[in-house]
C-alpha positions as protocol buffer text, in pm:
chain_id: "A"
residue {
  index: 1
  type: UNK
  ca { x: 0 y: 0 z: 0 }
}
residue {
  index: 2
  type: UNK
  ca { x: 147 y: 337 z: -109 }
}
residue {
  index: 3
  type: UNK
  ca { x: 254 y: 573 z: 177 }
}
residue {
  index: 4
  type: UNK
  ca { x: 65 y: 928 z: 226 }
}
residue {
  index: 5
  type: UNK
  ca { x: 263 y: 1277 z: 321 }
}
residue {
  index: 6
  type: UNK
  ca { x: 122 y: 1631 z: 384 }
}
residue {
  index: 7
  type: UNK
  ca { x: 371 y: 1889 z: 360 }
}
residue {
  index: 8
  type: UNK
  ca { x: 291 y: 2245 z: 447 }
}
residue {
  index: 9
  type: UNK
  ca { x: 475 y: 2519 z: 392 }
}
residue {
  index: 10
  type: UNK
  ca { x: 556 y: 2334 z: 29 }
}
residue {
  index: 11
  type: UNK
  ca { x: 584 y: 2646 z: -190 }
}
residue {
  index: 12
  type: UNK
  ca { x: 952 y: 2710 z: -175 }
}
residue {
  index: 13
  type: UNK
  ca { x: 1280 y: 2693 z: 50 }
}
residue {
  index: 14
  type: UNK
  ca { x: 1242 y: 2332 z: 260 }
}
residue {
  index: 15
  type: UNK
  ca { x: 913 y: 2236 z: 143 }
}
residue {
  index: 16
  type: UNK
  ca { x: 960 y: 2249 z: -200 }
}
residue {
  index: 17
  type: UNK
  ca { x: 1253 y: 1999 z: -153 }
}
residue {
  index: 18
  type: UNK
  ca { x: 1037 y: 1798 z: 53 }
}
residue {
  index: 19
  type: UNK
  ca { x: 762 y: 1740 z: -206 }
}
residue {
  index: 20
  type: UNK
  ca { x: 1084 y: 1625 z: -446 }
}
residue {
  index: 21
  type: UNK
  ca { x: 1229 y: 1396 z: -227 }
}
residue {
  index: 22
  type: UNK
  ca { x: 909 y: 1241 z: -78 }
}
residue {
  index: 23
  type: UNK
  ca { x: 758 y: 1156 z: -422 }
}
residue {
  index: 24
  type: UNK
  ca { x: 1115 y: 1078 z: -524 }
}
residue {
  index: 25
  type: UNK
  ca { x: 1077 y: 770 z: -257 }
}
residue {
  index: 26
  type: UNK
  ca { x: 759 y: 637 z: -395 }
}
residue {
  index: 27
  type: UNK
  ca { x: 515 y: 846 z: -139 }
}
residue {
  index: 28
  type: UNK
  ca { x: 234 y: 1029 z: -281 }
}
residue {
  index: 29
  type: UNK
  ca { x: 232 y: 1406 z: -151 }
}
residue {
  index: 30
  type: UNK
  ca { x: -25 y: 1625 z: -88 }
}
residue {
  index: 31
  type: UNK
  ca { x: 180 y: 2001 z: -82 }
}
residue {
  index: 32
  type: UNK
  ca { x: -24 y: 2310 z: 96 }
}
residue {
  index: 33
  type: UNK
  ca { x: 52 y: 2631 z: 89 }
}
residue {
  index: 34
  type: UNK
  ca { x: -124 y: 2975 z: 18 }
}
residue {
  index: 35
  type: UNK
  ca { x: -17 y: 3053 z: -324 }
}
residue {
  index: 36
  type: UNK
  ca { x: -181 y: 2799 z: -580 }
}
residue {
  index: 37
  type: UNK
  ca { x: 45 y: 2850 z: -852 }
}
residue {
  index: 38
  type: UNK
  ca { x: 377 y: 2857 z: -674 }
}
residue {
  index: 39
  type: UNK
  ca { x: 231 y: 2501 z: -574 }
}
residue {
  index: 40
  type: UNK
  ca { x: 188 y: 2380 z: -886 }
}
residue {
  index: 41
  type: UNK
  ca { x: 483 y: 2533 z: -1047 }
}
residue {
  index: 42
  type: UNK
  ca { x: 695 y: 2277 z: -775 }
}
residue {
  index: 43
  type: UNK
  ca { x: 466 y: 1950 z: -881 }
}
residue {
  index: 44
  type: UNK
  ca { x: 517 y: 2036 z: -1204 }
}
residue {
  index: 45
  type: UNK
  ca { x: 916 y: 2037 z: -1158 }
}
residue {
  index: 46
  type: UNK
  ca { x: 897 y: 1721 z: -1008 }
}
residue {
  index: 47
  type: UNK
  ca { x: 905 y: 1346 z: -1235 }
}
residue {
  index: 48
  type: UNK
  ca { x: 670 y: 1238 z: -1042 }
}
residue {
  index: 49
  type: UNK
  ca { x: 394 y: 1488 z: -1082 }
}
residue {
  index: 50
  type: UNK
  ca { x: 141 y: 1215 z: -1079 }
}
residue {
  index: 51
  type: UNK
  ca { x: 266 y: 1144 z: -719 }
}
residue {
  index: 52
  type: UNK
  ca { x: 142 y: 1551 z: -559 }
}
residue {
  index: 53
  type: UNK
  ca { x: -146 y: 1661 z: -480 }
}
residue {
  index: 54
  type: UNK
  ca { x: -207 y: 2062 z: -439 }
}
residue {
  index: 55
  type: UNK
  ca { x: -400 y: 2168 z: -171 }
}
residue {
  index: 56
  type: UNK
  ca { x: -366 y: 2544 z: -123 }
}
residue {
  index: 57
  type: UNK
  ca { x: -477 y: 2718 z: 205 }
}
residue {
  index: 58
  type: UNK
  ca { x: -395 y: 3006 z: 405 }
}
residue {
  index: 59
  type: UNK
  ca { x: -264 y: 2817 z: 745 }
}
residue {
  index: 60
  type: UNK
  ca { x: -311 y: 3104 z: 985 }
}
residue {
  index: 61
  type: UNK
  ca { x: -659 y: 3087 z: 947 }
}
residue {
  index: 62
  type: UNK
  ca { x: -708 y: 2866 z: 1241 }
}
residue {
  index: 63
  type: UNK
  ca { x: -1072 y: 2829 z: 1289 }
}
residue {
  index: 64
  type: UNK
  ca { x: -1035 y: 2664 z: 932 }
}
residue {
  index: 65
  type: UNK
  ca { x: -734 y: 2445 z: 991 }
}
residue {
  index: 66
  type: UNK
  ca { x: -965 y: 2133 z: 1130 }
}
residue {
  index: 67
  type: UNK
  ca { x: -1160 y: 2136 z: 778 }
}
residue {
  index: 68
  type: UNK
  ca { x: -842 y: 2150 z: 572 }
}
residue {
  index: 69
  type: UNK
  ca { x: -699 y: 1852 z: 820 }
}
residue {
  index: 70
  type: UNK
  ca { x: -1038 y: 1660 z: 719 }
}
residue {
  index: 71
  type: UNK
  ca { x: -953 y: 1750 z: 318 }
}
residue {
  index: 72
  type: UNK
  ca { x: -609 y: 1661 z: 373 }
}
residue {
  index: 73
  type: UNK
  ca { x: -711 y: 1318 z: 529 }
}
residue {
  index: 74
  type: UNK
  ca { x: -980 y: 1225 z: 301 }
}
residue {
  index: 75
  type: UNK
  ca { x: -764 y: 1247 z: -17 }
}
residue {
  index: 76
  type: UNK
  ca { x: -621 y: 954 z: 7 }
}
residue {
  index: 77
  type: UNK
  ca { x: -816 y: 801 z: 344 }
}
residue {
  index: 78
  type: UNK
  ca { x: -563 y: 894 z: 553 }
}
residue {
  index: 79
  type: UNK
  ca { x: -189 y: 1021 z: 661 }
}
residue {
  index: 80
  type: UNK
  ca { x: 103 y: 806 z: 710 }
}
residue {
  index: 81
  type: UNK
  ca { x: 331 y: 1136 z: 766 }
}
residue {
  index: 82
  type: UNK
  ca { x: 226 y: 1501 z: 850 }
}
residue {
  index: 83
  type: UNK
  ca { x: 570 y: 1759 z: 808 }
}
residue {
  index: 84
  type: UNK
  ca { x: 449 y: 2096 z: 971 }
}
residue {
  index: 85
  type: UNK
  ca { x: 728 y: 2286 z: 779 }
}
residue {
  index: 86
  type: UNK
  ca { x: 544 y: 2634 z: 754 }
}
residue {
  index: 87
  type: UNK
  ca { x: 656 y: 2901 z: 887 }
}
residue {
  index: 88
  type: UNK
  ca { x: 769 y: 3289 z: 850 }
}
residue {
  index: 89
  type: UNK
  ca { x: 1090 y: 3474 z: 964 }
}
residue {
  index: 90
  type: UNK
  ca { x: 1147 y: 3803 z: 1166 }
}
residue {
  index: 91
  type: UNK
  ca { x: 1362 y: 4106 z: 1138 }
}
residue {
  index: 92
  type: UNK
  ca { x: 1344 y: 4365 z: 1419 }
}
residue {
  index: 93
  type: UNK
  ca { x: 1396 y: 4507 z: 1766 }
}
residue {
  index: 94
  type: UNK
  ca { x: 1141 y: 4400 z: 2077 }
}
residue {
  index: 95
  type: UNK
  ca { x: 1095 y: 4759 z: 2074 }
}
residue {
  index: 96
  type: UNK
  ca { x: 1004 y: 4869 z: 1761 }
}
residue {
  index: 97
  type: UNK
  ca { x: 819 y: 4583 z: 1601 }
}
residue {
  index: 98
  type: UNK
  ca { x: 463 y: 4640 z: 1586 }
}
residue {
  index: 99
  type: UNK
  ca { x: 255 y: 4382 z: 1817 }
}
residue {
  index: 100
  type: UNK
  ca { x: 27 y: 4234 z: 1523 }
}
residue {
  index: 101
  type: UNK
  ca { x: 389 y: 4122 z: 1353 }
}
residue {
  index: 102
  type: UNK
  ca { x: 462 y: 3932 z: 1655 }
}
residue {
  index: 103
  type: UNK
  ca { x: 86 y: 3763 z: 1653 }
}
residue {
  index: 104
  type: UNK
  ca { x: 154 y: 3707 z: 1269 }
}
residue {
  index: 105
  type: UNK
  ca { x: 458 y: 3503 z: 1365 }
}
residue {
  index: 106
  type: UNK
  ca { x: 295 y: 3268 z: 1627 }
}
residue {
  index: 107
  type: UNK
  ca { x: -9 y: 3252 z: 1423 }
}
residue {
  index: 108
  type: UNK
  ca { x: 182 y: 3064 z: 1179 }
}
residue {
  index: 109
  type: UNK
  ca { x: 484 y: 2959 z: 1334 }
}
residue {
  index: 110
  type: UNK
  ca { x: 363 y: 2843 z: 1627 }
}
residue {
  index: 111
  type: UNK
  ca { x: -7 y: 2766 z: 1655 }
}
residue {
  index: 112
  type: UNK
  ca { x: -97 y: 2668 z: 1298 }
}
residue {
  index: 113
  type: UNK
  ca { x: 77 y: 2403 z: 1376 }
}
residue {
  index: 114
  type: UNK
  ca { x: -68 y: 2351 z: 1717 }
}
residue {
  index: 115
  type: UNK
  ca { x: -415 y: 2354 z: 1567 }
}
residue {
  index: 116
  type: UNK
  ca { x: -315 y: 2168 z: 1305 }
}
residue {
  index: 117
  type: UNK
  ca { x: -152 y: 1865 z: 1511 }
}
residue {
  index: 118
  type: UNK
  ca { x: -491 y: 1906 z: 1758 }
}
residue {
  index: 119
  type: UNK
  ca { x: -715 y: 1827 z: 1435 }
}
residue {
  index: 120
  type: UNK
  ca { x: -514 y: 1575 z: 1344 }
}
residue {
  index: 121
  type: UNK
  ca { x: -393 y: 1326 z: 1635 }
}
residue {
  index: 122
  type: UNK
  ca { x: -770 y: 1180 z: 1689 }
}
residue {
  index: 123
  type: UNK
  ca { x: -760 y: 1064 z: 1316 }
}
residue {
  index: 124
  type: UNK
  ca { x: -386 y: 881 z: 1357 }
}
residue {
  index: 125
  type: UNK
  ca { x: -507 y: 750 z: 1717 }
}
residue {
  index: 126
  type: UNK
  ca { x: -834 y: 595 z: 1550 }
}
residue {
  index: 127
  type: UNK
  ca { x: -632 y: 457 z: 1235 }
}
residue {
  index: 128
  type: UNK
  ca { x: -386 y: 296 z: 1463 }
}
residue {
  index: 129
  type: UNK
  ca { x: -49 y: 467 z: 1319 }
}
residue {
  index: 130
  type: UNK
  ca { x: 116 y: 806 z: 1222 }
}
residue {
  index: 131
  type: UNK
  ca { x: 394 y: 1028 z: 1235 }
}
residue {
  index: 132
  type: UNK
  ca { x: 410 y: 1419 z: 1306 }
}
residue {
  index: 133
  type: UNK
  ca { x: 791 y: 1603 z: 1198 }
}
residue {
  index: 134
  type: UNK
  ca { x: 768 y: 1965 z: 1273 }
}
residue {
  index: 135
  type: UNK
  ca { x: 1028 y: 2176 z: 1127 }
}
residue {
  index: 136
  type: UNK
  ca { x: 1205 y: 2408 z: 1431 }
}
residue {
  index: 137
  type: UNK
  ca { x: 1519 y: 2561 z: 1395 }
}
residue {
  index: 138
  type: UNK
  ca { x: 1851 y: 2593 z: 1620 }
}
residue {
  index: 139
  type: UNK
  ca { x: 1730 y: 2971 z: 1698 }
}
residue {
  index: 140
  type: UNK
  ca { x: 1491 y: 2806 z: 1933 }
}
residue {
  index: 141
  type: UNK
  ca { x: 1799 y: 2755 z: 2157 }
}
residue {
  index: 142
  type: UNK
  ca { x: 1945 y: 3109 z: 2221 }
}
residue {
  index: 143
  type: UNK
  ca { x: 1827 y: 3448 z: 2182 }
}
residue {
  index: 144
  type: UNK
  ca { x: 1969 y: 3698 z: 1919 }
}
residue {
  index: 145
  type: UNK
  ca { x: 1905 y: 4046 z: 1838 }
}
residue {
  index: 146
  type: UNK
  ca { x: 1638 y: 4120 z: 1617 }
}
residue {
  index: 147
  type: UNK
  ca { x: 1453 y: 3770 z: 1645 }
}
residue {
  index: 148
  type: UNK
  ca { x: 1297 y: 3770 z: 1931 }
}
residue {
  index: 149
  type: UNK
  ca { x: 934 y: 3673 z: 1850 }
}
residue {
  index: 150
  type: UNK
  ca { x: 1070 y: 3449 z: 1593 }
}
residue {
  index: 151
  type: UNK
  ca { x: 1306 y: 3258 z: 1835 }
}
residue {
  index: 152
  type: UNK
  ca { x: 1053 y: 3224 z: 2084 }
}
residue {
  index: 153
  type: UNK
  ca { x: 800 y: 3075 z: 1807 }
}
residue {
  index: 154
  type: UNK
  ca { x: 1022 y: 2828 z: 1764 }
}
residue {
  index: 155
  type: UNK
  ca { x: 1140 y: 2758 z: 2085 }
}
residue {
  index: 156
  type: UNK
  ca { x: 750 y: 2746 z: 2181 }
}
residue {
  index: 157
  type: UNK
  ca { x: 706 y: 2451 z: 1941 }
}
residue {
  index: 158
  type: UNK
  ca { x: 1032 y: 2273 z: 2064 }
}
residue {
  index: 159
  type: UNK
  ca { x: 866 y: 2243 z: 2417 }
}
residue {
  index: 160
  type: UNK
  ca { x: 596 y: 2188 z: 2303 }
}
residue {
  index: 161
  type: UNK
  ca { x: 621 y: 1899 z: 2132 }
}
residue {
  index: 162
  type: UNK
  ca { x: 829 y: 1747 z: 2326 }
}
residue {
  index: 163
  type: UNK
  ca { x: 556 y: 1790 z: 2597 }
}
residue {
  index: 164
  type: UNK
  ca { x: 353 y: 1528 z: 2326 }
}
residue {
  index: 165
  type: UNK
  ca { x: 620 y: 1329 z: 2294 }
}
residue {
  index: 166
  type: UNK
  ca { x: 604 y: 1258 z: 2657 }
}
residue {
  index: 167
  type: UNK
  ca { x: 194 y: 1190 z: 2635 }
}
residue {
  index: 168
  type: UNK
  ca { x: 218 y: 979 z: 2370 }
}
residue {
  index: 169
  type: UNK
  ca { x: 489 y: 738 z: 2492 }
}
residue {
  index: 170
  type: UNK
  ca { x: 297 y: 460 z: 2472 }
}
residue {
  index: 171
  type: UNK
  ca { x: 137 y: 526 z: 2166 }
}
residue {
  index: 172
  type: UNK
  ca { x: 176 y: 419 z: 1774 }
}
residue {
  index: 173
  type: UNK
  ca { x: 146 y: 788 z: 1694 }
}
residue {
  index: 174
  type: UNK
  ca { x: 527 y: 945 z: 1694 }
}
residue {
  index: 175
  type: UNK
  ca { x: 653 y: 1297 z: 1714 }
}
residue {
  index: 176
  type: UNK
  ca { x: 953 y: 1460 z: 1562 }
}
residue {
  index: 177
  type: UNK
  ca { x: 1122 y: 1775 z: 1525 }
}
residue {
  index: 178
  type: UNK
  ca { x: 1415 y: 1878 z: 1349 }
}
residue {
  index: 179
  type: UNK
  ca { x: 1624 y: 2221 z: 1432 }
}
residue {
  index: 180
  type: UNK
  ca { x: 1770 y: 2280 z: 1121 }
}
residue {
  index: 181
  type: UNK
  ca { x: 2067 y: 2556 z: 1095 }
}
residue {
  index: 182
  type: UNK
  ca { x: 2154 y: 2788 z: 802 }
}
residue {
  index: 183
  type: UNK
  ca { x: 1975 y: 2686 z: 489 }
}
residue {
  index: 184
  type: UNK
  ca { x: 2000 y: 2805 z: 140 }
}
residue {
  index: 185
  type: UNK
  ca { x: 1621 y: 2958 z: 104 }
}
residue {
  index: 186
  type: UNK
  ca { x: 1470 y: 3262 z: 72 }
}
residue {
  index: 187
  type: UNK
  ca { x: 1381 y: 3292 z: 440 }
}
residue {
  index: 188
  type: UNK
  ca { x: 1498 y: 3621 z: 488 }
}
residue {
  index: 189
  type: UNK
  ca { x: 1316 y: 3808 z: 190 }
}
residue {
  index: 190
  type: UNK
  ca { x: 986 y: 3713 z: 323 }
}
residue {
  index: 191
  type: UNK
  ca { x: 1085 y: 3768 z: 673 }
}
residue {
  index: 192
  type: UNK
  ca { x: 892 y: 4062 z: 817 }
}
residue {
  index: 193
  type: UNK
  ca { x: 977 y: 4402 z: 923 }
}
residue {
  index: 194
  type: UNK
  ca { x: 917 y: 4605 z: 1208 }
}
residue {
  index: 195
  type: UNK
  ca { x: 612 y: 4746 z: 1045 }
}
residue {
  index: 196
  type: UNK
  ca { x: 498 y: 4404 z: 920 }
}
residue {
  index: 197
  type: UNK
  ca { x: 625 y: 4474 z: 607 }
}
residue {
  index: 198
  type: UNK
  ca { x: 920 y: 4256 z: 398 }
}
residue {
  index: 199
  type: UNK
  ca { x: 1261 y: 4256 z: 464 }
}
residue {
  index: 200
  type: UNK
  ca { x: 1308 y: 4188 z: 102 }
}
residue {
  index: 201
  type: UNK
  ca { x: 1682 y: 4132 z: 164 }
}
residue {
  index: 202
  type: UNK
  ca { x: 1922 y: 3812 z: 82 }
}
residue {
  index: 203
  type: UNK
  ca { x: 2069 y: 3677 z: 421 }
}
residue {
  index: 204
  type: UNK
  ca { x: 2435 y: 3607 z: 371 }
}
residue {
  index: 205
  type: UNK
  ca { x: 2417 y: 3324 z: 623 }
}
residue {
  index: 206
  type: UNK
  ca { x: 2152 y: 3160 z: 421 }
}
residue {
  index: 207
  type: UNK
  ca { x: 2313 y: 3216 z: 93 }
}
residue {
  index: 208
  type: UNK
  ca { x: 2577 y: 3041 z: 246 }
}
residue {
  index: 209
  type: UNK
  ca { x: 2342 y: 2768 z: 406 }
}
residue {
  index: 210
  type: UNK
  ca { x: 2311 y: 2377 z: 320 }
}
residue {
  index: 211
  type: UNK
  ca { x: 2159 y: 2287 z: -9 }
}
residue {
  index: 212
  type: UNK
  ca { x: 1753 y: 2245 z: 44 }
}
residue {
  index: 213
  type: UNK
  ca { x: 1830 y: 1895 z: -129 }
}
residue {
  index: 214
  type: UNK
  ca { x: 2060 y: 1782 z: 65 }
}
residue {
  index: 215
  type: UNK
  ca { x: 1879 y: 1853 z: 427 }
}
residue {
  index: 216
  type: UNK
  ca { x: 1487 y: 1742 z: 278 }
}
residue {
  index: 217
  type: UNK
  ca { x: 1663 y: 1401 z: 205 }
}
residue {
  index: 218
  type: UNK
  ca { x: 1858 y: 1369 z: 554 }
}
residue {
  index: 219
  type: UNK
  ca { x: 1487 y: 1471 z: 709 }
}
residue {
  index: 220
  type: UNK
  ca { x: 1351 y: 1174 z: 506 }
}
residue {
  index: 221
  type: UNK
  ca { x: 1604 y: 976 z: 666 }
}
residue {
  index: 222
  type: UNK
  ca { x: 1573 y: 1040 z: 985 }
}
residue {
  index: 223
  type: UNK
  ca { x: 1133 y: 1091 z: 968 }
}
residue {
  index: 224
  type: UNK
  ca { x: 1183 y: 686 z: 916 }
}
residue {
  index: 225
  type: UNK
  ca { x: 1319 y: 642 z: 1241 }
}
residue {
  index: 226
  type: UNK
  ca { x: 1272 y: 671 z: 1633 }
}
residue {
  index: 227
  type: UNK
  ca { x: 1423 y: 950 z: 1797 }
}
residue {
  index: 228
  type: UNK
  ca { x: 1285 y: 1254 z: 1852 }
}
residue {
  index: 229
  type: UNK
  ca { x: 1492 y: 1566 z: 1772 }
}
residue {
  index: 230
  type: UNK
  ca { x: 1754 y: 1593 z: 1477 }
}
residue {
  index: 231
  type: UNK
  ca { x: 1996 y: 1902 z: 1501 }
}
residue {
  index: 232
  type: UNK
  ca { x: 2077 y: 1968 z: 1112 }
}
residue {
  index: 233
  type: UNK
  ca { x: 2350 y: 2212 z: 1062 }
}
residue {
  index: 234
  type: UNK
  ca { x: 2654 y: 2294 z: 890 }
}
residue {
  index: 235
  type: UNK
  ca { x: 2951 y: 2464 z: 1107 }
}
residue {
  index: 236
  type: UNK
  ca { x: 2718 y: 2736 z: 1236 }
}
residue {
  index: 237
  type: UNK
  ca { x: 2580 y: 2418 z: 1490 }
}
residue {
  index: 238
  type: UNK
  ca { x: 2878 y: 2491 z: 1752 }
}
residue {
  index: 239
  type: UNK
  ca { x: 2661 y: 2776 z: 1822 }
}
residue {
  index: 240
  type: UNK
  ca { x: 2462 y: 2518 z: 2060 }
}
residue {
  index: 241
  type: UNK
  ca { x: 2746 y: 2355 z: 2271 }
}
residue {
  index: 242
  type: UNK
  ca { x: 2920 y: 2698 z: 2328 }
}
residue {
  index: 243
  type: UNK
  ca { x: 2587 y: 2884 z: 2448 }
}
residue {
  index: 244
  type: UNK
  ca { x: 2508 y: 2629 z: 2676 }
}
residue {
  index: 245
  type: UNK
  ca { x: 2871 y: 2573 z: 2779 }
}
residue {
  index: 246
  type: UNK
  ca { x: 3062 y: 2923 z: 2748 }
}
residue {
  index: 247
  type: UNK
  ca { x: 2790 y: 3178 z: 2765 }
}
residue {
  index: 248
  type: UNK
  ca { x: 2940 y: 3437 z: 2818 }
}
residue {
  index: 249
  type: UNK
  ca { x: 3202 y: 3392 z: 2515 }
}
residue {
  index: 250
  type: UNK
  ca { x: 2911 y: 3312 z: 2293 }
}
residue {
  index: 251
  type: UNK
  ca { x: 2753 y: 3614 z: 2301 }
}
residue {
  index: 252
  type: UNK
  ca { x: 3062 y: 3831 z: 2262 }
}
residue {
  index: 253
  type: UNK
  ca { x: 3113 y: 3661 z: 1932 }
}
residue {
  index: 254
  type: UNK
  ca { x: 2785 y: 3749 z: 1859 }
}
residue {
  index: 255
  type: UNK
  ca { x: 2828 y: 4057 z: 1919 }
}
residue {
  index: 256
  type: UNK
  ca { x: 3072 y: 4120 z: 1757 }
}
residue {
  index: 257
  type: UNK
  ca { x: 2970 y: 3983 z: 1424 }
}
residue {
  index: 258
  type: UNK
  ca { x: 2632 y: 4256 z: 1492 }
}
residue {
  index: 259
  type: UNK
  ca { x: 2895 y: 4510 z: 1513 }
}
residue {
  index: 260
  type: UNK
  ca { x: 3052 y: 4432 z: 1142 }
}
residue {
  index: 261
  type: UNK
  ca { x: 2742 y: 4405 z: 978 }
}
């Protein structure tokens, strides 16, 4: 029997890579996101078009999210795999960025995919199987300047999943997350201002950032296995050891790197 994902987020960056590499294995993909024709513009890049199935929706509309769960499900009568990989970035101080920004963030970054997961566990619990990878980041682990709301979005999620993890230990449903580091996506561009508006700049440390390839196919990897958090990062994940080891040192270097830029 043929194996069933739902990506979110599936548009660009991660999730585009995702859809590839999922129907690349065999799986048939349903891909959500808000824009309809950046959806179908990655199925149609992929040799396996036949495999994805677009199902656009706007996930910070939460009073909707238990409908588009019930859509999702129903395609294909149910969901082997659910990645919650949507999600926006942030650029700007605690004090200037405008409160709705902040809400925008957690709306999506945070309790979309709470909603969405809430929707969703009754369905894997009734079907007798299932498997839940949200998509964190290692900016969940340490606070930086300027990313405040979306650090603590993420870091949110972390605990809160593994807060599921823990109520589900003796269940067939399993949760994962993976922290990914630098990535090579667009992140950045879309991220939003102060004023809620697009930062519309290139991140160097993005640019510089693992290939979307290469980290959707290590997340396939490890998505088939038992544990439940994967750090995925290039050099920039010694950032973790020396916060939690050398504080003090870590954030000089930070710092300091604020103070070329």
């Amino acid at each position: 029997m043929h194996q069933v994902v739902w990506i979110t987020g599936a548009s660009s960056g991660i999730g585009a890579a995702l859809v590839a590499e999922y129907a690349r294995q065999g799986w048939h993909v349903i891909a959500t996101a808000r824009r309809a024709d950046a959806l179908e513009a990655v199925a149609n890049s992929c040799p396996q078009r036949e495999k994805i199935h677009v199902l656009p929706a706007d996930l910070t509309q939460i009073d909707q999210l238990p409908a588009l769960v019930q859509s999702a499900w129903d395609l294909h009568g149910g969901l082997d795999c659910c990645i919650l990989n949507a999600g926006i970035g942030q650029w700007g101080s605690v004090e200037k960025t405008q409160l709705s920004v902040e809400e925008h963030v957690f709306a999506l970054n945070y309790w979309s995919p709470v909603a969405t997961i809430k929707a969703l566990l009754p369905k894997m619990e009734r079907a007798g199987f299932g498997r839940i990878v949200a998509i964190g980041s290692i900016a969940s682990q340490f606070g930086q300047r300027k990313l405040a709301a979306y650090s603590a979005s993420k870091g949110a999620l972390h605990l809160y999943l593994e807060s599921l993890k823990e109520e589900l230990y003796d269940s067939p449903i399993r949760v994962q997350l993976v922290s990914p580091g630098n990535v090579n996506t667009a992140i950045m561009m879309g991220s939003l201002k102060e004023d809620g508006s697009a930062l519309n700049k290139p991140g160097k440390a993005q640019e510089q950032g693992m290939d979307p390839a290469k980290l959707a196919h290590r997340i396939w990897r490890f998505a088939q296995g038992r544990r439940f958090h994967a750090v995925m990062t290039g050099f920039e994940g010694l950032a973790l050891p020396l916060h939690y080891y050398f504080p003090r040192l870590f954030y000089r270097i930070l710092r300091r790197n604020y103070a070329r830029k």
